[in-house]
DRENLUM-271407 format. One record per residue: residue in three letters; x, y, z of N, C-alpha, C in turn. Coordinates in steps of 0.2 Angstrom, whole numbers. Layout:
BEGIN
  residu    n.u    n.v    n.w   ca.u   ca.v   ca.w    c.u    c.v    c.w
     ALA      X      Y      Z      X      Y      Z      X      Y      Z
...
***
This chain:
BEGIN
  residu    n.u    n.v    n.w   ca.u   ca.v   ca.w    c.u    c.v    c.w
     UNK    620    -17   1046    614    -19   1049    608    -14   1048
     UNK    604    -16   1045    597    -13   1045    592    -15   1047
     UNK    591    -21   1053    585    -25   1056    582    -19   1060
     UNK    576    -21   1063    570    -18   1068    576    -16   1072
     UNK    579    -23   1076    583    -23   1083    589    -17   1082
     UNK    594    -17   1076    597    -13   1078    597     -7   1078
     UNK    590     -5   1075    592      4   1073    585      4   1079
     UNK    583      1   1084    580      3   1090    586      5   1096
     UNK    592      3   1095    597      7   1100    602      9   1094
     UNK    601     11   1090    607     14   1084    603     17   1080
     UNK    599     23   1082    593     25   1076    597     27   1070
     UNK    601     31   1072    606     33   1065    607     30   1060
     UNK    605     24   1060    606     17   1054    601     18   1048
     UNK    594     23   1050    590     25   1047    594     30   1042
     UNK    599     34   1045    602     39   1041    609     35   1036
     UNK    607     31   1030    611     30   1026    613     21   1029
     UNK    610     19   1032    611     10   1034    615      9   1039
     UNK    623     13   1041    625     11   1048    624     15   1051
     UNK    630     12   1056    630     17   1062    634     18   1064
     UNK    636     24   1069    641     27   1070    649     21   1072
     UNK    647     16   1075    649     11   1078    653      4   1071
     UNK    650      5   1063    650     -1   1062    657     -2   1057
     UNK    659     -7   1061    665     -9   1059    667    -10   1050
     UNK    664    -12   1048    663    -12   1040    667     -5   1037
     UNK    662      1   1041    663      6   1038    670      9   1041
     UNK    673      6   1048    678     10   1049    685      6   1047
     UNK    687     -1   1047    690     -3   1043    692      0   1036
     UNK    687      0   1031    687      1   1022    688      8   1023
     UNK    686     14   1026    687     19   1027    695     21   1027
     UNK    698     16   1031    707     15   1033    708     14   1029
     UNK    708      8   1023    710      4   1020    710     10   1015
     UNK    705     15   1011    701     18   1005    708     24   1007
     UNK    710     25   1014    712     32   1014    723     27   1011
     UNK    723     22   1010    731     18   1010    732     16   1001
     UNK    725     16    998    728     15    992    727     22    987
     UNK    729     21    981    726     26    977    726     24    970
     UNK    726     26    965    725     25    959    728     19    955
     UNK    735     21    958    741     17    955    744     11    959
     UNK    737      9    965    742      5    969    738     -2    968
     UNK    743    -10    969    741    -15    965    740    -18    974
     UNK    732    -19    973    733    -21    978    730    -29    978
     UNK    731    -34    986    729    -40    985    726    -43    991
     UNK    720    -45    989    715    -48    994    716    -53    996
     UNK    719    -54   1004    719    -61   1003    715    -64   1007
     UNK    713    -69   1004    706    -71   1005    700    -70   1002
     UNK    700    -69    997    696    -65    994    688    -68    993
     UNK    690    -77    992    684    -80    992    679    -80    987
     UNK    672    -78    987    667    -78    983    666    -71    981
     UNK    666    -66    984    666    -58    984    659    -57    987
     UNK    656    -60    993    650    -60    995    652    -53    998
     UNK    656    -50   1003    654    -42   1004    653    -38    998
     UNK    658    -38    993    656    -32    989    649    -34    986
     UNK    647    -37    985    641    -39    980    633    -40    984
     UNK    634    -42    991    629    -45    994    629    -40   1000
     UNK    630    -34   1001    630    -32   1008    626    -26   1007
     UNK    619    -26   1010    611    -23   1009    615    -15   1007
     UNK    621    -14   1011    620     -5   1014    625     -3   1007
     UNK    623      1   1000    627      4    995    631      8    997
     UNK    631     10   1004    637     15   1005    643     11   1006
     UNK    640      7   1012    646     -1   1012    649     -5   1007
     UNK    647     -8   1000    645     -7    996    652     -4    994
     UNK    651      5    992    657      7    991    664      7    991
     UNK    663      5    998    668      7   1001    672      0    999
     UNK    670     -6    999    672    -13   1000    673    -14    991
     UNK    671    -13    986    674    -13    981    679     -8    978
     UNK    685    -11    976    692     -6    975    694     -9    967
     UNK    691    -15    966    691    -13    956    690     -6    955
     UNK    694     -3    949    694      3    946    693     10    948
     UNK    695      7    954    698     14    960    705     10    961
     UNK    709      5    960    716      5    961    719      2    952
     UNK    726      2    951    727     -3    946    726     -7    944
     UNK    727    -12    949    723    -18    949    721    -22    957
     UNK    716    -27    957    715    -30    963    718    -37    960
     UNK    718    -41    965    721    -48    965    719    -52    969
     UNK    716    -55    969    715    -61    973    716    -68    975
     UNK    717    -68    979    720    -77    980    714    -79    989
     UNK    716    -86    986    713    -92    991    711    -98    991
     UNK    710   -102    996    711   -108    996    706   -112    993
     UNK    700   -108    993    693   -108    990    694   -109    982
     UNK    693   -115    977    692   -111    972    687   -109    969
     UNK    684   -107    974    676   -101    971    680    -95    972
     UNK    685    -93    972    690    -87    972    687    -86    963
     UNK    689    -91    959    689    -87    950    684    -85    947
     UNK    679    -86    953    671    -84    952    667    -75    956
     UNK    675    -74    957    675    -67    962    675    -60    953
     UNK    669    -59    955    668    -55    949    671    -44    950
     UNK    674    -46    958    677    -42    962    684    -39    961
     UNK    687    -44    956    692    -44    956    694    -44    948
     UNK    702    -39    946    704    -43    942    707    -47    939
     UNK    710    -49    943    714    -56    943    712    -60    949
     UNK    713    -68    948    711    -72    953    716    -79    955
     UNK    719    -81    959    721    -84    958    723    -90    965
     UNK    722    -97    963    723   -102    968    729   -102    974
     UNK    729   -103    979    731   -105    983    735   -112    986
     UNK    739   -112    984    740   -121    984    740   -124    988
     UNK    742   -130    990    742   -133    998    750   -133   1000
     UNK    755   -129    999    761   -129   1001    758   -120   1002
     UNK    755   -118   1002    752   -110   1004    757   -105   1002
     UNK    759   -107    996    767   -102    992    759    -98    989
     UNK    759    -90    990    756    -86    985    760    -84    979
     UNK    754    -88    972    758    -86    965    758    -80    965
     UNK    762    -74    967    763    -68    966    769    -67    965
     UNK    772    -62    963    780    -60    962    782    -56    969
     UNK    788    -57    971    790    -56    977    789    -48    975
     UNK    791    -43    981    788    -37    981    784    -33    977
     UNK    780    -35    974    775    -34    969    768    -29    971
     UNK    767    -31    978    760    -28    980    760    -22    984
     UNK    756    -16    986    755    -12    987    752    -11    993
     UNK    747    -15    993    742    -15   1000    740    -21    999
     UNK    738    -27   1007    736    -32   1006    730    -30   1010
     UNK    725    -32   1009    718    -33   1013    717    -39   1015
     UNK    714    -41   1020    713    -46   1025    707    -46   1027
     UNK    700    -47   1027    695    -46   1031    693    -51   1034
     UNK    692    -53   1040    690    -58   1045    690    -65   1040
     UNK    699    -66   1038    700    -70   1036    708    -75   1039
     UNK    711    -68   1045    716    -72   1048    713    -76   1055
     UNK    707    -77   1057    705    -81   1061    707    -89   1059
     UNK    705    -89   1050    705    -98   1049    712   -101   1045
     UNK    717    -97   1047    725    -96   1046    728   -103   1049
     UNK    730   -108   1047    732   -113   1048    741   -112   1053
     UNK    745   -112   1048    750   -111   1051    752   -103   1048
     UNK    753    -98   1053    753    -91   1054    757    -90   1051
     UNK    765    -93   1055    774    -93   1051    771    -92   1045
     UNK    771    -96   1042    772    -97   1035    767    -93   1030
     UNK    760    -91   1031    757    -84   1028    758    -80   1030
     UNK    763    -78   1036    765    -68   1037    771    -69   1033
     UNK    775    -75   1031    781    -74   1026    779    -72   1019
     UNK    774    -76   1018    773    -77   1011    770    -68   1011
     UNK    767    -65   1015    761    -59   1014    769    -55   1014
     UNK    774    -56   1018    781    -51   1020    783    -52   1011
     UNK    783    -58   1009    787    -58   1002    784    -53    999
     UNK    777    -54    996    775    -51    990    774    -44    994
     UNK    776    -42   1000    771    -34   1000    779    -30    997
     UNK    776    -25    995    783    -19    992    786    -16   1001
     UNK    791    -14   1001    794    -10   1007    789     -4   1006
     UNK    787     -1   1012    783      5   1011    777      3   1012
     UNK    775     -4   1011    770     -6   1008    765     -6   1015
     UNK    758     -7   1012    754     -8   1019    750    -15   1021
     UNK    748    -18   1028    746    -26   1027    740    -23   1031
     UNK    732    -24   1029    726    -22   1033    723    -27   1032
     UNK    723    -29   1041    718    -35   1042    712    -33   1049
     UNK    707    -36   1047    700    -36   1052    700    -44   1053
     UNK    699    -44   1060    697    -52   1061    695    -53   1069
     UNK    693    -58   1071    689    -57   1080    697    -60   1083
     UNK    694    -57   1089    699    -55   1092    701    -62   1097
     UNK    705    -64   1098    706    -72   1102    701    -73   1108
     UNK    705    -66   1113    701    -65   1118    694    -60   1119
     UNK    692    -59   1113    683    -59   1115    679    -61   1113
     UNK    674    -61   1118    668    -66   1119    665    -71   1111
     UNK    663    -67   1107    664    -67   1100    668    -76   1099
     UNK    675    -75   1098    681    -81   1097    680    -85   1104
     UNK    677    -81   1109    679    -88   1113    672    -93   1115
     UNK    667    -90   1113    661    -95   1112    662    -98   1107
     UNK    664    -94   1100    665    -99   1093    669   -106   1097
     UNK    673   -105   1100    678   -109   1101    674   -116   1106
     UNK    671   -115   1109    666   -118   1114    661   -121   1111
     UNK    658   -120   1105    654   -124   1101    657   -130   1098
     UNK    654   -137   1098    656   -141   1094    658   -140   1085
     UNK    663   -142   1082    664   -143   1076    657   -143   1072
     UNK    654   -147   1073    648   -150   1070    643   -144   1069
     UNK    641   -141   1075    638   -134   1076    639   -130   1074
     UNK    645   -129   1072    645   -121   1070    640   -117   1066
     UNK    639   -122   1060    635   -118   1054    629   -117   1056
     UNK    626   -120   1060    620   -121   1059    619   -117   1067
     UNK    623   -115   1070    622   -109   1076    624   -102   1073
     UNK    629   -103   1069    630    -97   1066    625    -93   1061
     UNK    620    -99   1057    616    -96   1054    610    -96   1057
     UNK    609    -96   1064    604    -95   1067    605    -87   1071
     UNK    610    -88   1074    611    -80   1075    613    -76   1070
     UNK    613    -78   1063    615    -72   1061    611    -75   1055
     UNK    605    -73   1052    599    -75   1048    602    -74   1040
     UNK    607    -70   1039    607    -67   1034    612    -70   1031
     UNK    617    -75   1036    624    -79   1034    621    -84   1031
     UNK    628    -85   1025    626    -93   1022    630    -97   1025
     UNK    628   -104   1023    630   -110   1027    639   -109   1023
     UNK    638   -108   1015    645   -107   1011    647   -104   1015
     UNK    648   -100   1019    652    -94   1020    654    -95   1027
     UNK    653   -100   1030    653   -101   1036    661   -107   1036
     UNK    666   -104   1039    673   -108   1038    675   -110   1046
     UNK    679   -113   1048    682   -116   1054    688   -112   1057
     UNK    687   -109   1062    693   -105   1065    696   -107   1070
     UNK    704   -106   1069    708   -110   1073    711   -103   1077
     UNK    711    -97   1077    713    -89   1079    721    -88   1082
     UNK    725    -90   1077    730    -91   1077    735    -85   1077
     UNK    733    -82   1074    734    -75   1072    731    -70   1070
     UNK    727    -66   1081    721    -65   1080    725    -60   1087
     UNK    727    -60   1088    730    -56   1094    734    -49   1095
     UNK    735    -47   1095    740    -42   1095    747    -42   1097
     UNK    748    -48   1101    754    -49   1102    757    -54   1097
     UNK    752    -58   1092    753    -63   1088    755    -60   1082
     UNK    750    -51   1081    756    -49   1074    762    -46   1077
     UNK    762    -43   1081    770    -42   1083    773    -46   1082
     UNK    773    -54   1084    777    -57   1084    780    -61   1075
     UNK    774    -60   1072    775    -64   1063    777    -56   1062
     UNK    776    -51   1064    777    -45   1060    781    -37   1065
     UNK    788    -43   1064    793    -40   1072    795    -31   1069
     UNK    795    -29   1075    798    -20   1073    801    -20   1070
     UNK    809    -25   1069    812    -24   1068    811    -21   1058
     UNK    804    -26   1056    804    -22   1049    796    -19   1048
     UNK    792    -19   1054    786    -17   1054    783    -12   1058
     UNK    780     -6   1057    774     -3   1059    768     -5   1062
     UNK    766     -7   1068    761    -12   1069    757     -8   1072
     UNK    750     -7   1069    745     -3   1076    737     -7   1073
     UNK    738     -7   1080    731    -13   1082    725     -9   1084
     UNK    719     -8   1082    715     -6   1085    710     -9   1087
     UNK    707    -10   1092    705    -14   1094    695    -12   1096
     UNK    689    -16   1094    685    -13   1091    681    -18   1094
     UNK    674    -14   1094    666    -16   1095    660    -13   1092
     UNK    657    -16   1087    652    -14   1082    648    -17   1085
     UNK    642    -17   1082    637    -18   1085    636    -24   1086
     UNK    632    -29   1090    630    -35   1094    631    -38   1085
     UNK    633    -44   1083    631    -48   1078    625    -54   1078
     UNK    628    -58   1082    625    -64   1087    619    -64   1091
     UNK    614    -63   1088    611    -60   1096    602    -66   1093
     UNK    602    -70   1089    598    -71   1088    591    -67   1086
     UNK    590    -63   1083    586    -58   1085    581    -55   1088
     UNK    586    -57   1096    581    -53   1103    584    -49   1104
     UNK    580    -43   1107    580    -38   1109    584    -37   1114
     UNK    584    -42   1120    587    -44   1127    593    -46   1124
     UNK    595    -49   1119    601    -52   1119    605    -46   1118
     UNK    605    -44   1113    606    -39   1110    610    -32   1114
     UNK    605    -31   1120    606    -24   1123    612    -29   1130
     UNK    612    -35   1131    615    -38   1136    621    -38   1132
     UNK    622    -40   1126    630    -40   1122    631    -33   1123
     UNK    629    -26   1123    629    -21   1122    632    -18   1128
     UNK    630    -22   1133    633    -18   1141    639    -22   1142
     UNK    641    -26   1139    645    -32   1141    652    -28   1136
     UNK    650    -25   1131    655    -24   1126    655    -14   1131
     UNK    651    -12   1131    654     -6   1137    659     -5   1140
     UNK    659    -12   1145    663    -14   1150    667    -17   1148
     UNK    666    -19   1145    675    -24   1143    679    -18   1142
     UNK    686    -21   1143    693    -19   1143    697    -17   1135
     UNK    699    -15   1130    700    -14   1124    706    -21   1122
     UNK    709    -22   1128    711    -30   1124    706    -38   1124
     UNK    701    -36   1127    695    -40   1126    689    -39   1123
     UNK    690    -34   1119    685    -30   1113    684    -38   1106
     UNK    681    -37   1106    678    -45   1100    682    -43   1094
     UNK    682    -35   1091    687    -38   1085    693    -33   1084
     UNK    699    -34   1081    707    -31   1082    704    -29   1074
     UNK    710    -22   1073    709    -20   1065    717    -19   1067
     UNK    721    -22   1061    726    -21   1063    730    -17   1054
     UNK    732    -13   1055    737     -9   1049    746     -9   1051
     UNK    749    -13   1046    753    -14   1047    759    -13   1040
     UNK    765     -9   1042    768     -4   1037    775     -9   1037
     UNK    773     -9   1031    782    -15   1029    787     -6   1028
     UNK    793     -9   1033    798     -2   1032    802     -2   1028
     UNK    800      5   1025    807      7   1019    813      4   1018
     UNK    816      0   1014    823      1   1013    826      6   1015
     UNK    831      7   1019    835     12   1022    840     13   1013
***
């Protein structure tokens, strides 16, 4: 965020585009420290590639493309504007039985970003992400969180609404990129549950970056601010979760 509004309570934003606070930055920063040269990782959800390509701040920017800092990237989704993700080196459809054409433990690191909100049936994508991830391997998803304000106003909007409230509070959003969430697997208890101890490492962080929605007032803006102060950490707007498939014994 580099508007008027938000570097008038986040001046730091001046210093380099974010701020100490912005999610973008502290996700990819997790993500950047879990893969490495040799690792084959797979985006799922990869869509158009609008973060890597469309997102003002170049340090962000960095951080969010992993072409030619890992082996390979890979992408899959239901979108076939996926083979148009210049993001990526490989690209590949999604079918409507939601079997991922990958080879079973094949992958290295999955990335997810604020793409398990619009998860139809959770069962059957934590299987398929369980198939292809390698043992060792890592599952890193960002997505709003069921229970904060964020998901539970989206949910309160009529179907019909969405796009055109979302592209009002948020000027920069396209109407493409705006999808329908059902937040099925958005909770903390809901990845424990597809993703049980028994073969997982599960830590959830649970996160407030700066106001997104605020239409760009200044009142709105500093109200969503005190609101996310006081909130509780399992009612924080977004979960960042890292999740480690365990070794073969």
């Amino acid at each position: 965020m580099t508007d008027a509004v938000g570097t008038h309570f986040f001046p730091e934003i001046a210093a380099g585009g974010f701020s100490r606070v912005d999610g973008t930055v502290q996700f990819w920063l997790r993500v950047s420290a879990l893969i490495g040269p040799e690792s084959i990782v797979l985006d799922f959800g990869a869509g158009r590639g609008a973060k890597q390509s469309e997102d003002s701040v170049a340090y962000r920017r960095s951080l969010l493309s992993l072409k030619g800092r890992v082996r390979e990237v890979i992408g899959v989704d239901v979108d076939p504007v996926v083979m148009t993700n210049e993001a990526l080196d490989r690209a590949f459809l999604i079918g409507p039985d939601g079997r991922l054409p990958i080879p079973d433990r094949s992958i290295d690191v999955i990335v997810s970003d604020f793409v398990f909100e619009h998860i139809q049936d959770a069962a059957s994508a934590a299987r398929e992400l369980d198939r292809v991830l390698k043992p060792g391997g890592w599952i890193c998803a960002r997505t709003p969180n069921r229970y904060g304000y964020i998901a539970i106003g989206n949910q309160l909007i009529p179907d019909a609404l969405h796009a055109r409230v979302i592209r009002s509070a948020q000027v920069e959003r396209e109407g493409k990129d705006v999808f329908p969430a059902v937040y099925r697997l958005n909770t903390a208890s809901a990845f424990k549950r597809h993703f049980p101890a028994s073969r997982y490492d599960v830590y959830v962080i649970p996160w407030d970056a700066e106001p997104a929605y605020y239409f760009g007032s200044k009142l709105l803006y500093s109200l969503f601010l005190a609101i996310q102060h006081f909130t509780p950490a399992s009612f924080k707007t977004v979960l960042m979760a890292f999740m480690r498939k365990r070794p073969v014994p």
